[in-house]
C-alpha positions in Angstrom: -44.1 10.3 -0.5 -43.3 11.1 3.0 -42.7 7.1 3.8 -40.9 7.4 0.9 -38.2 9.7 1.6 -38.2 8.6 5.5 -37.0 4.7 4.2 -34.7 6.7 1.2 -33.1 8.6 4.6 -32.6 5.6 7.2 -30.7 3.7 3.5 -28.7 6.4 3.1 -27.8 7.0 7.1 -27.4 2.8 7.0 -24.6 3.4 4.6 -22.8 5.7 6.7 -22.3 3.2 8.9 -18.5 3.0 9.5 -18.5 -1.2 9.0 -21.1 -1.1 6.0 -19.0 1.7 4.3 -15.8 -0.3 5.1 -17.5 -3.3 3.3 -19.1 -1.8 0.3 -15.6 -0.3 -0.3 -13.6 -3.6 -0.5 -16.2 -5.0 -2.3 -16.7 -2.2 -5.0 -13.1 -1.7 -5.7 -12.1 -5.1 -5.2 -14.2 -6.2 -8.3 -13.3 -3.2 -10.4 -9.6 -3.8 -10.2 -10.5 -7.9 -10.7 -12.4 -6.8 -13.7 -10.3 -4.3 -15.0 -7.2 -6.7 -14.9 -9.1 -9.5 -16.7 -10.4 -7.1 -19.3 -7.3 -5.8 -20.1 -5.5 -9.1 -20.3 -8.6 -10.2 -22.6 -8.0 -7.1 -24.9 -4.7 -6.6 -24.8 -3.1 -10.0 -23.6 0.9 -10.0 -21.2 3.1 -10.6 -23.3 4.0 -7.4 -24.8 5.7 -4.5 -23.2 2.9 -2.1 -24.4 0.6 -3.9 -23.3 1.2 -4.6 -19.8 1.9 -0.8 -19.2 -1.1 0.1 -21.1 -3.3 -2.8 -19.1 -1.9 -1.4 -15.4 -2.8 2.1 -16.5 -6.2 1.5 -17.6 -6.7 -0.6 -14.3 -5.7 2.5 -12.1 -7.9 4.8 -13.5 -10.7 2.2 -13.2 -9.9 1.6 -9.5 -9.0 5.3 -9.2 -12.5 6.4 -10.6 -14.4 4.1 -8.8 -13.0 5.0 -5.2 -14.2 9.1 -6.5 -17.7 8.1 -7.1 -17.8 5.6 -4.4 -16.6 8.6 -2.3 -19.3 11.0 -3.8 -22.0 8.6 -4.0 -21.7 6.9 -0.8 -20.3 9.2 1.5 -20.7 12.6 0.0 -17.9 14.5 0.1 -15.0 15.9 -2.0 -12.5 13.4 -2.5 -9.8 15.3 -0.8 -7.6 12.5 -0.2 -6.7 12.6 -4.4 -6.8 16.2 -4.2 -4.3 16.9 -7.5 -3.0 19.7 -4.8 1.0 19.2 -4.4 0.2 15.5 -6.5 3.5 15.4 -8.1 5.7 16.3 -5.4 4.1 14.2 -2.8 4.2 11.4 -4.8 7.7 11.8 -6.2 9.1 12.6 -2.5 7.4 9.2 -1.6 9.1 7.2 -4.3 12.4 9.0 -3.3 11.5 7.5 0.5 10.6 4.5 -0.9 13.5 3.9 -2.5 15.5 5.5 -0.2 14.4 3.1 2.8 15.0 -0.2 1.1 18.4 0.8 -0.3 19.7 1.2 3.4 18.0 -2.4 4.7 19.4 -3.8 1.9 22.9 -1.8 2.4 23.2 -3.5 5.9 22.4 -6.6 4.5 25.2 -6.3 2.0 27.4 -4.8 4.6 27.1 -7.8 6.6 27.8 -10.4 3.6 24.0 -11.8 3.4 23.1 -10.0 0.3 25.3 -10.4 -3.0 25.0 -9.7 -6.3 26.8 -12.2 -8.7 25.2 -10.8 -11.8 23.1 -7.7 -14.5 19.6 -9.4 -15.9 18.6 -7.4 -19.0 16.4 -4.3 -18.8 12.9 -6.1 -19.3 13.3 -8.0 -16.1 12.4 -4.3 -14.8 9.0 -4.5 -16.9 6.7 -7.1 -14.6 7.9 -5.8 -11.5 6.9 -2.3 -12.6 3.7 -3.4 -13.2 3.3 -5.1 -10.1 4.4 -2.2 -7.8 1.9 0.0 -9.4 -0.7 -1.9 -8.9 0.2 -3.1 -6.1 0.8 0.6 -4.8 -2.3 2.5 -6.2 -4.3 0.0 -5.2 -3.4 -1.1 -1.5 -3.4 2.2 -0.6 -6.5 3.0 -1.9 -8.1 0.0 -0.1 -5.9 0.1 3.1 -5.3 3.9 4.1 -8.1 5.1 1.6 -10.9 2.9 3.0 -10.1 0.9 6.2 -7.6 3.0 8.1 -9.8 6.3 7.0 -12.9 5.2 7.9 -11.8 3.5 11.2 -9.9 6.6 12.1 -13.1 8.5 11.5 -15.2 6.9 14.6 -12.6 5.1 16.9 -9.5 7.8 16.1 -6.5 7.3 15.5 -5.0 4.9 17.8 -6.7 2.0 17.2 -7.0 3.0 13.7 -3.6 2.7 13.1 -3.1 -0.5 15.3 -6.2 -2.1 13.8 -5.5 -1.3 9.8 -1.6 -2.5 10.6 -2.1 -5.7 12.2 -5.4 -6.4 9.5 -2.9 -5.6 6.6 -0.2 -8.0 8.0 -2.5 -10.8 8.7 -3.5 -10.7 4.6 0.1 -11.2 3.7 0.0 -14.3 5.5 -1.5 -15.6 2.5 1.5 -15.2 0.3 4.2 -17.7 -0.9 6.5 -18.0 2.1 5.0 -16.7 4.4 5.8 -17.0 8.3 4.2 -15.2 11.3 7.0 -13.2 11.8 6.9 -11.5 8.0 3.2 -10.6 9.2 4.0 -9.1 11.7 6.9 -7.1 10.1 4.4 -6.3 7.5 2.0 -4.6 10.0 4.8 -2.7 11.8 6.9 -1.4 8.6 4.2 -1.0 6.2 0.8 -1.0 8.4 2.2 1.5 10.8 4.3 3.6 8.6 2.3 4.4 5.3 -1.3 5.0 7.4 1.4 7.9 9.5 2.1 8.7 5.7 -1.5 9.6 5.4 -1.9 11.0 8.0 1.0 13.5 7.4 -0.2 14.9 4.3 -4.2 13.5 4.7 -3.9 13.0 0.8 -2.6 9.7 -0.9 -0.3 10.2 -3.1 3.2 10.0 -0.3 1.6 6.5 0.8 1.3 5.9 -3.3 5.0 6.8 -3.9 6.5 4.9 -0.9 4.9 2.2 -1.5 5.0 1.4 -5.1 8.7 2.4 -4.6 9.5 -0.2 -1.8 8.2 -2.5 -3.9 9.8 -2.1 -7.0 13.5 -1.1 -5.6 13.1 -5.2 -4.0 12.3 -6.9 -7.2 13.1 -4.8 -10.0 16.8 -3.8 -8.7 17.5 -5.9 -6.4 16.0 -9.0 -7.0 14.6 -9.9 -3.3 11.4 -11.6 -3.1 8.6 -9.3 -2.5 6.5 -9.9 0.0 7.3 -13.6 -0.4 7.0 -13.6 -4.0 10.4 -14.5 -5.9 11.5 -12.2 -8.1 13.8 -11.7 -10.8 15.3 -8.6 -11.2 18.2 -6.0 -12.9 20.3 -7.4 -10.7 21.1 -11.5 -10.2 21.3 -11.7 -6.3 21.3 -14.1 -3.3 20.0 -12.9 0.2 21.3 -15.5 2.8 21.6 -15.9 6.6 19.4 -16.1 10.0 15.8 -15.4 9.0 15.2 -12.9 12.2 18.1 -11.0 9.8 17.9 -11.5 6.3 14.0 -12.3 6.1 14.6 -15.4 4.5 12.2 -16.9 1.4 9.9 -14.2 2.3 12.5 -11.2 1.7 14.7 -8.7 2.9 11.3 -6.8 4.1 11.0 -9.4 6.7 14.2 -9.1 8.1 14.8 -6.6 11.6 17.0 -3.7 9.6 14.3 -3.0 7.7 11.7 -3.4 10.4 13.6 -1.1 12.3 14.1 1.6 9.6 10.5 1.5 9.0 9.6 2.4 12.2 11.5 5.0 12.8 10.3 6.4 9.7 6.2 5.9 10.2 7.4 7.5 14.3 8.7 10.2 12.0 5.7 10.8 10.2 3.4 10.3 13.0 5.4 12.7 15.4 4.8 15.4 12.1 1.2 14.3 12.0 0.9 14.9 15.9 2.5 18.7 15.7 0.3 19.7 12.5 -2.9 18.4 15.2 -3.5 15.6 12.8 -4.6 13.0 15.5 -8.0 12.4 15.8 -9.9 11.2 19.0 -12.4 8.3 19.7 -15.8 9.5 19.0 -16.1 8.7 22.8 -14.0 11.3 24.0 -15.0 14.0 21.6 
């Protein structure tokens, strides 16, 4: 019995290994949300209206539930981080940031004659792109500022937390349609940098959440920009032109400096809050 409990305790000590933690979390929630997106296609099929809202709910609470027990199973702890605590109003102030941030990259753009609308698309062009961000935003964050950035902040602090979870969430996007170097790269600094100080600010969720989903949605369901390299088609019929290092080119208007630059200034925001609420952690060398 004794053997028994002394192999059950070195397992369960294993699995608090930052790395091995990191892994199993990608891995569990990975396949949950793969699952729960094929399911609900099976059940319900795309092509209605209904049914893609219904499908992308049913896949956030599947991915949602399964990041609580891996939390509670695995790690043993409250799951703090989707504490229901001041849910609603961090999450609507991050869709107001959100939205709020890509309106003025893409008001430069359109200042300076490389973006123009020529055209209204009908309401349902709003529909997939809804879909998308929330996906899209429950999910990343989960994975990216839930998992990876949590966990590495944890045991090597915040620093190289931050810098590490940025430049790892960049490099993925390299894997999208049009992708360059350079719209990894502003991926790391706008998004990496500024939704883990998100985090960081509130150490819940649900700001990261908003912004993000938000970011995503304002590009291709109002404006129409490629997301992420990903055309899109939205509410409004549009044309982004120009330098690339400006306008972002095929892989959108988040690629191009302004909104580089705004992002940044907003994660510095966020991280110089974060520093004066003593929100930074150290390496677990120098504690």
């Amino acid at each position: 019995m004794n053997e028994r409990m002394q192999a059950t305790g070195k397992f369960l000590k294993f699995l608090q290994f930052p790395p091995i933690r990191i892994f199993l979390g990608f891995l569990v929630l990975s396949v949950i949300t793969f699952v729960a997106q094929i399911g609900t296609d099976a059940l319900f099929g795309h092509e209605a209206v209904w049914a893609n809202l219904l499908s992308v709910f049913i896949a956030v609470f599947a991915v949602s539930f399964a990041y609580y027990g891996f939390v509670r199973l695995i790690e043993r702890r409250s799951v703090t981080e989707l504490s229901l605590t001041s849910s609603v109003k961090e999450l609507a102030g991050g869709v107001v940031v959100g939205m709020a941030l890509f309106s003025a990259a893409i008001g430069i753009l359109w200042a300076l004659g490389y973006y123009r609308v020529s055209g209204i698309n009908g309401w349902a062009t709003i529909v997939p792109w809804f879909v998308l961000a929330i996906i899209s935003g429950v999910v990343e964050e989960i994975l990216f500022r839930g998992v990876l950035f949590r966990i590495l902040e944890e045991s090597l602090g915040t620093w190289p937390a931050l810098a590490t979870s940025a430049l790892i969430f960049g490099l993925l996007h390299l894997a999208n349609p049009n992708a360059t170097l350079w719209g990894g790269i502003a991926i790391a600094i706008e998004a990496g940098i500024m939704l883990a100080a998100a985090y960081m600010y509130t150490r819940r969720l649900w700001l990261p959440i908003g912004i993000h989903f938000a970011w995503n949605f304002t590009q291709g369901a109002i404006f129409g920009v490629a997301v992420s390299g990903n055309e899109a088609k939205g509410l409004l019929q549009s044309n982004l032109s120009g330098p690339v290092l400006l306008s972002g080119g095929d892989f959108g208007a988040e690629a191009s400096i302004f909104a580089v630059v705004i992002c940044l200034a907003a994660g510095i925001y966020f991280l110089q809050k974060s520093s004066q609420q003593g929100e930074f952690i150290k390496p677990f060398w120098k504690r």
